[in-house]
TIVO-2410 file (N, C-alpha, C; in nm, 3 decimals):
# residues 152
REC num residu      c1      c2      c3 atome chaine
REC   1      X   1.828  -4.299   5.795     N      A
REC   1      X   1.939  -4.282   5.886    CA      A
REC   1      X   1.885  -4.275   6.029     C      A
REC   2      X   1.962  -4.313   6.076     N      A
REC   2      X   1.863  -4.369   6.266    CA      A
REC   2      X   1.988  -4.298   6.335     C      A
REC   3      X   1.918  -4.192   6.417     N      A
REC   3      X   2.061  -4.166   6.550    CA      A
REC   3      X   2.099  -4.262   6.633     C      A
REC   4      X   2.221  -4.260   6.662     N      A
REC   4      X   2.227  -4.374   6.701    CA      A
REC   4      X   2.351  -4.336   6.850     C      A
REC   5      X   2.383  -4.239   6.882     N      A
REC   5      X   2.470  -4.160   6.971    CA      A
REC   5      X   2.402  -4.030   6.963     C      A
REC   6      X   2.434  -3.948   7.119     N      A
REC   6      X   2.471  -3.862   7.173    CA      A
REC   6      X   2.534  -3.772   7.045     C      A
REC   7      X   2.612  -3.795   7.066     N      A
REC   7      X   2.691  -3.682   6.947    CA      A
REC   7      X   2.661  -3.687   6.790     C      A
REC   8      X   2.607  -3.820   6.748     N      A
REC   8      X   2.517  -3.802   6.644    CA      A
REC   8      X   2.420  -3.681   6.668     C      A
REC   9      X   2.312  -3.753   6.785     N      A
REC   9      X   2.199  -3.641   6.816    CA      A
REC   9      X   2.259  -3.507   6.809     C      A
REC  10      X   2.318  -3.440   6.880     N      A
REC  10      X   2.387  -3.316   6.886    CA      A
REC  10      X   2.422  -3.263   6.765     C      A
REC  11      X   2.520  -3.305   6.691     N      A
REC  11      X   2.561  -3.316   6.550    CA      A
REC  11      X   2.432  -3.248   6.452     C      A
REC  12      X   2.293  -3.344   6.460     N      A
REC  12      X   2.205  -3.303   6.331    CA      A
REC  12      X   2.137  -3.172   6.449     C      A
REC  13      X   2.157  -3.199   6.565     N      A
REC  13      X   2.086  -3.062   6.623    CA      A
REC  13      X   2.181  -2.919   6.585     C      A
REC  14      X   2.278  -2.908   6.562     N      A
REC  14      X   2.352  -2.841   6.571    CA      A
REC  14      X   2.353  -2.766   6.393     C      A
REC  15      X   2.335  -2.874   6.327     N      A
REC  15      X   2.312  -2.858   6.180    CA      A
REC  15      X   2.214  -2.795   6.144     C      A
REC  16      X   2.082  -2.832   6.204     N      A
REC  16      X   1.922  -2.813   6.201    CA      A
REC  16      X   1.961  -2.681   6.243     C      A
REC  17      X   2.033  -2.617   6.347     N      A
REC  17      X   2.038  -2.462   6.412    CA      A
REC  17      X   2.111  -2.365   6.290     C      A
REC  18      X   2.218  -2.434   6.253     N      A
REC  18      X   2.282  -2.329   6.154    CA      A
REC  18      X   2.244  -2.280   6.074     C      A
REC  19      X   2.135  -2.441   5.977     N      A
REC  19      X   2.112  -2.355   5.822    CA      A
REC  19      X   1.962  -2.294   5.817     C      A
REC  20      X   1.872  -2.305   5.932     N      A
REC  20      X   1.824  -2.149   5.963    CA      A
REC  20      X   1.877  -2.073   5.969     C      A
REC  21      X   1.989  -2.088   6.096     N      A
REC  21      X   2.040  -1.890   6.068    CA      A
REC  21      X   2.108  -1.860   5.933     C      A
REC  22      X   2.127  -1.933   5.825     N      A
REC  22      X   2.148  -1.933   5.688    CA      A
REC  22      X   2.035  -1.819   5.650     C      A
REC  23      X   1.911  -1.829   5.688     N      A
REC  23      X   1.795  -1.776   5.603    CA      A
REC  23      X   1.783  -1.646   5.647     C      A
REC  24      X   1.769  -1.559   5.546     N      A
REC  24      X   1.749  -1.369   5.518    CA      A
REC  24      X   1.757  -1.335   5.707     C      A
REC  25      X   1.788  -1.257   5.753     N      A
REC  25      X   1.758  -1.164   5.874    CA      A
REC  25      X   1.757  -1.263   5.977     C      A
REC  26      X   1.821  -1.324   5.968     N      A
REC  26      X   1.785  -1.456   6.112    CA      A
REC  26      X   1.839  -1.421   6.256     C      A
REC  27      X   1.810  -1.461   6.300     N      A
REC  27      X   1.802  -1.408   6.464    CA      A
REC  27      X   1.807  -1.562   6.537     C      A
REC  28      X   1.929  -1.656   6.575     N      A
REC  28      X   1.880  -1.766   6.649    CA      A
REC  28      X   1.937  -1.724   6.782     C      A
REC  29      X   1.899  -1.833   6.903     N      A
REC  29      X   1.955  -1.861   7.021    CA      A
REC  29      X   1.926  -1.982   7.092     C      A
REC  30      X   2.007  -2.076   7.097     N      A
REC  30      X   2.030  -2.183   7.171    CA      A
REC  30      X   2.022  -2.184   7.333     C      A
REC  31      X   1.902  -2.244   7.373     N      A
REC  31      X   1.922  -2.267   7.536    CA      A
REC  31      X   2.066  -2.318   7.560     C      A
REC  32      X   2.023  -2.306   7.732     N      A
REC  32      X   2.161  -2.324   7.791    CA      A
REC  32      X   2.253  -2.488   7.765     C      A
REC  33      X   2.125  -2.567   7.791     N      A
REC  33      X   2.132  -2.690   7.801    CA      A
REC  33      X   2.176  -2.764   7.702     C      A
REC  34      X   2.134  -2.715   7.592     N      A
REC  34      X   2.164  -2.711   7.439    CA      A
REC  34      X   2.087  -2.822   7.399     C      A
REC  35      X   1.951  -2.827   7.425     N      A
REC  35      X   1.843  -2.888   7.390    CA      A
REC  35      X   1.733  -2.859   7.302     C      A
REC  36      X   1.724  -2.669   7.330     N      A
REC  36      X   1.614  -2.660   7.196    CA      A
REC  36      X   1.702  -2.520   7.180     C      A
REC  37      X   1.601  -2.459   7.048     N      A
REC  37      X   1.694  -2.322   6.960    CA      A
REC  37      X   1.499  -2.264   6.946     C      A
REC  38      X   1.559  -2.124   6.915     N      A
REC  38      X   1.466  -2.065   6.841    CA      A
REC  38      X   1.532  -1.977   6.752     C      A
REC  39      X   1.477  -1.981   6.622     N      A
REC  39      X   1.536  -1.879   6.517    CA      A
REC  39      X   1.426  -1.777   6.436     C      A
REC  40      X   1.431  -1.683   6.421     N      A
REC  40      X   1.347  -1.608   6.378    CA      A
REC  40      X   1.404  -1.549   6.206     C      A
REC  41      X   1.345  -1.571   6.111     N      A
REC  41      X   1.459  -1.533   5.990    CA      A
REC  41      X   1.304  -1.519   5.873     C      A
REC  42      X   1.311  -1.397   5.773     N      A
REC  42      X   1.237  -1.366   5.712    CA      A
REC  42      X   1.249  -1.429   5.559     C      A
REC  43      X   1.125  -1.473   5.511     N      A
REC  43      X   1.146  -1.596   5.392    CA      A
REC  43      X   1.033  -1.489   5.315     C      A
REC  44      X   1.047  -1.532   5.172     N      A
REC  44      X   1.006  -1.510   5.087    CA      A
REC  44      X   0.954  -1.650   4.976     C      A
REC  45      X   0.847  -1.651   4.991     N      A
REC  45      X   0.828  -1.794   4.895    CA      A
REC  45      X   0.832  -1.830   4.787     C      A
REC  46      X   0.823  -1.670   4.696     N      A
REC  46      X   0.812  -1.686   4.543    CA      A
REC  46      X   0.890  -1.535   4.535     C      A
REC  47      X   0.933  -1.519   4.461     N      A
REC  47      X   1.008  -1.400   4.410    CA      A
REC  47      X   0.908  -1.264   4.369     C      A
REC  48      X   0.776  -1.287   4.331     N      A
REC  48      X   0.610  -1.219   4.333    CA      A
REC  48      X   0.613  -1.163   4.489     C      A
REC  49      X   0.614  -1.292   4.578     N      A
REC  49      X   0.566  -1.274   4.763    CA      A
REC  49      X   0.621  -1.199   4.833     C      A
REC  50      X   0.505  -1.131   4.947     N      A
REC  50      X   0.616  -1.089   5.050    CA      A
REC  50      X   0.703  -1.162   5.138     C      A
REC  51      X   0.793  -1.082   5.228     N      A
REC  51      X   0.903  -1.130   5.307    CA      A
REC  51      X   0.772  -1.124   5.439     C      A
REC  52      X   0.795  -1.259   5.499     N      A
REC  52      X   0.728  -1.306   5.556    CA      A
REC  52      X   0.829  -1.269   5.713     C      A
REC  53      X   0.764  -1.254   5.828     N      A
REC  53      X   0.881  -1.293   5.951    CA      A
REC  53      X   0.827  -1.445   5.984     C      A
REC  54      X   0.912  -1.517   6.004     N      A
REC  54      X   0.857  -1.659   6.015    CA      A
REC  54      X   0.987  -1.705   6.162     C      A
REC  55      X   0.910  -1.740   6.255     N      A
REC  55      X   1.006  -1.813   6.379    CA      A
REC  55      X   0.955  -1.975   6.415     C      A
REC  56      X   1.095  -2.025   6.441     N      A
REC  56      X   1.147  -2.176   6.425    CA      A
REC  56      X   1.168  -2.203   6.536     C      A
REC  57      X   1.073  -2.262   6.597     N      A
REC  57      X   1.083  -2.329   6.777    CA      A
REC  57      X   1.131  -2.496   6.767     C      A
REC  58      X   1.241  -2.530   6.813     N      A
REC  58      X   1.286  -2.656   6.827    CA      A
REC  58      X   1.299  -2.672   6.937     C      A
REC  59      X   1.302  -2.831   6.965     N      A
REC  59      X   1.326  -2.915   7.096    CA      A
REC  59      X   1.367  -3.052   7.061     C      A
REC  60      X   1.483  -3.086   7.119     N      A
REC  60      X   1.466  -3.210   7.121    CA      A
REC  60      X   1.397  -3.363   7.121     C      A
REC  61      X   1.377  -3.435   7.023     N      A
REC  61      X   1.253  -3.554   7.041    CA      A
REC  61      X   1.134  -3.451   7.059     C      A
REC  62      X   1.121  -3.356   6.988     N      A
REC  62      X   0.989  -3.304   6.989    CA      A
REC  62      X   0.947  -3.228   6.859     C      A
REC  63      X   0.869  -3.215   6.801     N      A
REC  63      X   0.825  -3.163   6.716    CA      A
REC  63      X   0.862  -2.999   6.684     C      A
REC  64      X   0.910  -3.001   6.599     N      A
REC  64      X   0.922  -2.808   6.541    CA      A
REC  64      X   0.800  -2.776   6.507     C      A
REC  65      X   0.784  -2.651   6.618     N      A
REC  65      X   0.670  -2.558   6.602    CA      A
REC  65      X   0.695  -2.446   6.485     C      A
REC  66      X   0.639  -2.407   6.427     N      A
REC  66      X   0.697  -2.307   6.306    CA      A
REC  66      X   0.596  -2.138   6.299     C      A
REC  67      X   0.584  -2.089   6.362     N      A
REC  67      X   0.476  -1.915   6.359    CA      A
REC  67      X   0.498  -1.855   6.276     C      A
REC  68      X   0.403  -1.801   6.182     N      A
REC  68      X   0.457  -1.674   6.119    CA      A
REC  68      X   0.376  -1.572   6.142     C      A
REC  69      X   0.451  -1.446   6.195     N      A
REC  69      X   0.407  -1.322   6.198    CA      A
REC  69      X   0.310  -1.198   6.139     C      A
REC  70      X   0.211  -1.141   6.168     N      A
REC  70      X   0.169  -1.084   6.088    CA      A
REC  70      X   0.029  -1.131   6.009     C      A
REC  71      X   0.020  -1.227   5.986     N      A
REC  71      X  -0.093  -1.315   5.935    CA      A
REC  71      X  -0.242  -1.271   5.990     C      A
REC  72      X  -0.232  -1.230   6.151     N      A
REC  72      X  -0.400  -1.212   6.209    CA      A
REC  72      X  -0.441  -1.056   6.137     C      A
REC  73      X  -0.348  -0.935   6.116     N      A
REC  73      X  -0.335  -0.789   6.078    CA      A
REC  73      X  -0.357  -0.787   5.930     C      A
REC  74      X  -0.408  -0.918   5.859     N      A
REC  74      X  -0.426  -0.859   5.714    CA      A
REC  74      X  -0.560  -0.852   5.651     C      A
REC  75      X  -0.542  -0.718   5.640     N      A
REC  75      X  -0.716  -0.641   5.590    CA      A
REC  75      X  -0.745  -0.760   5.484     C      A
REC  76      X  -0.704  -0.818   5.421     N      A
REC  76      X  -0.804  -0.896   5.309    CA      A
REC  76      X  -0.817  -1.041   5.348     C      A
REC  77      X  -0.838  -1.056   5.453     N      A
REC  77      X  -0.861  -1.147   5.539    CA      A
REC  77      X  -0.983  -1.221   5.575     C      A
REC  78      X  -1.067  -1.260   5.481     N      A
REC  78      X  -1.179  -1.271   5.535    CA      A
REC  78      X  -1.250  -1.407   5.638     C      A
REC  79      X  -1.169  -1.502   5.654     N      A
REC  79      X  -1.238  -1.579   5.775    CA      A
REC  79      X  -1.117  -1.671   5.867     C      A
REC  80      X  -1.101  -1.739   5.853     N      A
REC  80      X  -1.027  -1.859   5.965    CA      A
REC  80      X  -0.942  -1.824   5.853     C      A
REC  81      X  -0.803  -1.839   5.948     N      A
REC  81      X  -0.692  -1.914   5.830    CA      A
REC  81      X  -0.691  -2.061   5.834     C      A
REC  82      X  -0.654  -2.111   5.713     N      A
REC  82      X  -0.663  -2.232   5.741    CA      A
REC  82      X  -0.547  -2.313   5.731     C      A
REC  83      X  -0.541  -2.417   5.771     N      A
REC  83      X  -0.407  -2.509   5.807    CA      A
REC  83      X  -0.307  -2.451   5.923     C      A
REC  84      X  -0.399  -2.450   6.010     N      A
REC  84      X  -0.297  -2.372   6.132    CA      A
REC  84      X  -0.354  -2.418   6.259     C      A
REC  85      X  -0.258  -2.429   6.363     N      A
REC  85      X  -0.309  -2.499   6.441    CA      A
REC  85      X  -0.330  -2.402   6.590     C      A
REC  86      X  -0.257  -2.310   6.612     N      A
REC  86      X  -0.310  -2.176   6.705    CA      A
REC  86      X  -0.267  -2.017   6.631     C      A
REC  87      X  -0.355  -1.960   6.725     N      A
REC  87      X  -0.356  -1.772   6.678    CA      A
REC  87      X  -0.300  -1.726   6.784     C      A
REC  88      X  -0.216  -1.665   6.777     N      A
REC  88      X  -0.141  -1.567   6.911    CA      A
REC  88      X  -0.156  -1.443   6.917     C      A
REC  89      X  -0.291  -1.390   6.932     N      A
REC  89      X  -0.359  -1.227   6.888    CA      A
REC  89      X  -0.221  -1.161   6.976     C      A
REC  90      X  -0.232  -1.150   7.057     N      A
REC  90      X  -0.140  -1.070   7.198    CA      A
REC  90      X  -0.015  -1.074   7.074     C      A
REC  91      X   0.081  -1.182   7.014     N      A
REC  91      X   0.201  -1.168   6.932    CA      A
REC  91      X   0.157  -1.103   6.796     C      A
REC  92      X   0.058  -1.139   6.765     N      A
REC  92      X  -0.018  -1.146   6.608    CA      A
REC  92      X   0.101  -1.211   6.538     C      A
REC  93      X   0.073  -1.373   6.550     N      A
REC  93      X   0.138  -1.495   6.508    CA      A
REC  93      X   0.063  -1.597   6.513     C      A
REC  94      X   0.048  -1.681   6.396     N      A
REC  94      X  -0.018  -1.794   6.324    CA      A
REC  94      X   0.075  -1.914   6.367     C      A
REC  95      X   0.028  -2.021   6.411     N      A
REC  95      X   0.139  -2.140   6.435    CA      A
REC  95      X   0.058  -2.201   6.283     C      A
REC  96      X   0.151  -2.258   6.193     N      A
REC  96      X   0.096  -2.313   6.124    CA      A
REC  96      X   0.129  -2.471   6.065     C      A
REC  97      X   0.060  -2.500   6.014     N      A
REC  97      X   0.030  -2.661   5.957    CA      A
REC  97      X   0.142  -2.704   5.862     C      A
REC  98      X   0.238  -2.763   5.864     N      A
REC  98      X   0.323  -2.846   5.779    CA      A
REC  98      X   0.268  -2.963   5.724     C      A
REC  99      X   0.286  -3.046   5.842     N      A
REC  99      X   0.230  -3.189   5.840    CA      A
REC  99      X   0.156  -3.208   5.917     C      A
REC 100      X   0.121  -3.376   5.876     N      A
REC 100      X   0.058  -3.444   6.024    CA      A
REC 100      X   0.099  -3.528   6.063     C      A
REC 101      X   0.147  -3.552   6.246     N      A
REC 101      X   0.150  -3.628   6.302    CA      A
REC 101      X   0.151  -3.771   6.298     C      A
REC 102      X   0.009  -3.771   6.263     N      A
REC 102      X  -0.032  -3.941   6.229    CA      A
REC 102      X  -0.028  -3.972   6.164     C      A
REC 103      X   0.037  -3.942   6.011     N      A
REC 103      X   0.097  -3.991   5.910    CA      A
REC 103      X   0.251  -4.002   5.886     C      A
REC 104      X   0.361  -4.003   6.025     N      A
REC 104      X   0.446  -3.919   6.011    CA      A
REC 104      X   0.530  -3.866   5.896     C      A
REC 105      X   0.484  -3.745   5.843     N      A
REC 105      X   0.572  -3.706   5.765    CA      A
REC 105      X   0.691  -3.601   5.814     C      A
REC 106      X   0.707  -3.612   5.945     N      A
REC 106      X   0.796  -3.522   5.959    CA      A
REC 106      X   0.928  -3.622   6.000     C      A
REC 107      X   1.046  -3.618   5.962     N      A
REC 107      X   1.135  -3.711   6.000    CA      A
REC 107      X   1.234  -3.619   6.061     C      A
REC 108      X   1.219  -3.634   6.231     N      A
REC 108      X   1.342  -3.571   6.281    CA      A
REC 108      X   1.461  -3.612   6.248     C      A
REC 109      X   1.497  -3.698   6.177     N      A
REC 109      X   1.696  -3.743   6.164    CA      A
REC 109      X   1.690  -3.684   6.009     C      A
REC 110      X   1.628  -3.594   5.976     N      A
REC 110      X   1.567  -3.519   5.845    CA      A
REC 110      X   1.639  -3.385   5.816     C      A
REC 111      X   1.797  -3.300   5.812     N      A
REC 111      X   1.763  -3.135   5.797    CA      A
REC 111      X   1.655  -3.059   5.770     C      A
REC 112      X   1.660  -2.931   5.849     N      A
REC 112      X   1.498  -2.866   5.791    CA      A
REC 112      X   1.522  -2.844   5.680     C      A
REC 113      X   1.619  -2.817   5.554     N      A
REC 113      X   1.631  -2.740   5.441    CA      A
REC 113      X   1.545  -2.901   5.357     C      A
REC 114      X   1.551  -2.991   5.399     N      A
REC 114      X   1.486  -3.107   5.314    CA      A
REC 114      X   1.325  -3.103   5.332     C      A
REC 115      X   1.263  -3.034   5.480     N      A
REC 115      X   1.141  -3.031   5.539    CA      A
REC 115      X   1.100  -2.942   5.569     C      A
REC 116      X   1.088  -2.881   5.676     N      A
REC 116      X   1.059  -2.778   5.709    CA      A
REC 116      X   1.036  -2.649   5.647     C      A
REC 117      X   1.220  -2.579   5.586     N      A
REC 117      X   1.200  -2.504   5.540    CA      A
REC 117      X   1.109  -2.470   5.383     C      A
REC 118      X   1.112  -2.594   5.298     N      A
REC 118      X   1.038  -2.610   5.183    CA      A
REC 118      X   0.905  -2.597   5.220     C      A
REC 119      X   0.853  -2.640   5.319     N      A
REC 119      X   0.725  -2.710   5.374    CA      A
REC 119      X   0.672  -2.583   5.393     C      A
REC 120      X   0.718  -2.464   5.491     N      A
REC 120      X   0.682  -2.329   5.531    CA      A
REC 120      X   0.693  -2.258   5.406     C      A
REC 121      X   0.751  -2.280   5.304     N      A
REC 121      X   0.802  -2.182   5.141    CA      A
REC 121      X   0.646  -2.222   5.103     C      A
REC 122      X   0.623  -2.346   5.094     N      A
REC 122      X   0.502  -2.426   5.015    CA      A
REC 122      X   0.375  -2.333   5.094     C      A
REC 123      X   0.352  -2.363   5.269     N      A
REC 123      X   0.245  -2.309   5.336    CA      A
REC 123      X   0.231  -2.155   5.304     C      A
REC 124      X   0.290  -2.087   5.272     N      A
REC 124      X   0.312  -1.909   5.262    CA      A
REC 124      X   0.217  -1.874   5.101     C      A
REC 125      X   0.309  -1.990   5.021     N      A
REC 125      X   0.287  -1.964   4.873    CA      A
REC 125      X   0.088  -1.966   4.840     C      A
REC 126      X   0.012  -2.078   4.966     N      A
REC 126      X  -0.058  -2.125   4.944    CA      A
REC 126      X  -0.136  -2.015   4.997     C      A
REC 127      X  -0.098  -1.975   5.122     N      A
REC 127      X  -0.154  -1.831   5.178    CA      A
REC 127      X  -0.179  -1.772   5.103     C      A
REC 128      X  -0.053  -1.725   5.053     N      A
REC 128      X  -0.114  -1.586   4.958    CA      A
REC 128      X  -0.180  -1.611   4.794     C      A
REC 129      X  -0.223  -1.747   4.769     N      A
REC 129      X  -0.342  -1.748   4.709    CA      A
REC 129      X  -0.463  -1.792   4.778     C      A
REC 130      X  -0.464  -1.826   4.880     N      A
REC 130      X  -0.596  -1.838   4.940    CA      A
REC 130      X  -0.656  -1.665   4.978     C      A
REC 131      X  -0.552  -1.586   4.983     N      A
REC 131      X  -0.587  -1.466   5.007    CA      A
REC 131      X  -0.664  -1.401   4.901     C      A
REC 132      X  -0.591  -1.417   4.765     N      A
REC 132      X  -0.669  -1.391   4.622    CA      A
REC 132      X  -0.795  -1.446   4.630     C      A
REC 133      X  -0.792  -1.622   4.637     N      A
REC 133      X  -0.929  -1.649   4.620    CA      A
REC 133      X  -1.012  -1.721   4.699     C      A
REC 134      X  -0.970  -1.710   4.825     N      A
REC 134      X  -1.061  -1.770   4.919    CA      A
REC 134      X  -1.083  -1.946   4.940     C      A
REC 135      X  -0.964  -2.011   4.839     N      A
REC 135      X  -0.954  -2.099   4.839    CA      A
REC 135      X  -0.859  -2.180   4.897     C      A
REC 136      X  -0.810  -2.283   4.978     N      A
REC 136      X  -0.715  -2.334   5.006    CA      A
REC 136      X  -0.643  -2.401   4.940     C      A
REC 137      X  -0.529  -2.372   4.812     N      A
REC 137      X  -0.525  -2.500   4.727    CA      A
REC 137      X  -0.408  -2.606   4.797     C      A
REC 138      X  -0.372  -2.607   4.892     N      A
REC 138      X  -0.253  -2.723   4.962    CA      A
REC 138      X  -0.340  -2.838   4.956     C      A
REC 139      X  -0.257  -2.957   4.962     N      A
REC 139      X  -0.322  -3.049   4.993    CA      A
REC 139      X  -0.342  -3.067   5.167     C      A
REC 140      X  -0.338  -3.188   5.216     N      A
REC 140      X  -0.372  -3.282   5.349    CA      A
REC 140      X  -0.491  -3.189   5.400     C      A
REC 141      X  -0.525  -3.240   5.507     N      A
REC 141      X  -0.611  -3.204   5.603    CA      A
REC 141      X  -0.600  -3.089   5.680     C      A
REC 142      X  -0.695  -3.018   5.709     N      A
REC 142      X  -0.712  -2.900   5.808    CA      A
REC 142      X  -0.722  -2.979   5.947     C      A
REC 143      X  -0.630  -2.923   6.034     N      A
REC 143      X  -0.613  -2.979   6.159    CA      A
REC 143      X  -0.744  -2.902   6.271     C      A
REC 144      X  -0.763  -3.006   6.358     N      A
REC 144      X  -0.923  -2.994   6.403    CA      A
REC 144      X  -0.901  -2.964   6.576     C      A
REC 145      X  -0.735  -2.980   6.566     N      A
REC 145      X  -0.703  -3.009   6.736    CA      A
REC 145      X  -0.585  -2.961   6.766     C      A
REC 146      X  -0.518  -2.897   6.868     N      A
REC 146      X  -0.337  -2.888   6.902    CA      A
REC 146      X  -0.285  -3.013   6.881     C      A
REC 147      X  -0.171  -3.003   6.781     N      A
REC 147      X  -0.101  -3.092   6.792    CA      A
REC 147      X  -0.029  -3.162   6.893     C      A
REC 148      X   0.023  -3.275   6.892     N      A
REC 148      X   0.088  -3.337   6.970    CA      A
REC 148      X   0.198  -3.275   7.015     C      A
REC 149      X   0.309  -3.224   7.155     N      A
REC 149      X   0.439  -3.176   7.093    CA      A
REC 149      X   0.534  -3.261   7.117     C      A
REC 150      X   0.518  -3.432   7.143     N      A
REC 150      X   0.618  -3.474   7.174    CA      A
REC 150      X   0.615  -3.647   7.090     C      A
REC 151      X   0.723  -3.707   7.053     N      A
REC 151      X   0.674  -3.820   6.972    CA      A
REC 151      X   0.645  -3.953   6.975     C      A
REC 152      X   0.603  -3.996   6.989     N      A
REC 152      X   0.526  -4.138   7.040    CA      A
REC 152      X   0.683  -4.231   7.076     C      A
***
């Protein structure tokens, strides 16, 4: 599906904003302009896992940034996290790894409940067995660089 109007665009932006604030404790707010949102809403990946705080940075024609909270503060922590692409000690927030770029798997004319939000359920689940065993079991690549934030 290709946007193809203004009010298309608006339309899946507007969609993309809601069914975050759908998710546990959510907290959104839409700039003025009504170009990007941020939502903050606590996920749980497996019914075993903890409730994660996880925040949802959007922009228009730009890539969703996705942080989750809490991640730098955990005693059984023993080296890099991996699949993440910055550390925000000052927030103690992880930006972390969905996809990549240069393969695009991220399809903005996409809802997050098809991407995103699965994608962050999947990254959490993987956390907290890399925490058990020191292993990363996700697939793709460990990112080596800041991502891009805007799309070719």
């Amino acid at each position: 599906m290709k946007i193809k109007t203004k009010v298309e665009s608006y339309a899946l932006f507007m969609r993309k904003y809601f069914e975050l604030c759908e998710l546990k404790n959510s907290i959104g707010r839409i700039n003025k302009k009504r170009t990007s949102f941020r939502v903050t809403a606590e996920i749980r990946p497996t019914p075993s896992s903890n409730e994660y705080l996880v925040e949802f940075d959007y922009e228009c024609n730009k890539y969703p940034v996705v942080w989750v909270y809490g991640l730098l503060s955990k005693e059984k922590l023993s080296g890099e996290i991996p699949h993440k692409y910055l550390c925000d000690t000052m927030k103690n927030r992880v930006e972390i790894c969905l996809y990549r770029q240069k393969y695009k798997e991220y399809d903005k004319n996409v809802l997050f409940s098809k991407n995103i939000i699965p994608w962050t359920c999947e990254w959490l689940h993987f956390y907290e067995l890399y925490l058990i065993t020191g292993i990363w079991y996700g697939n793709g690549e460990h990112p080596m660089a800041q991502r891009a934030k805007d799309y070719d």
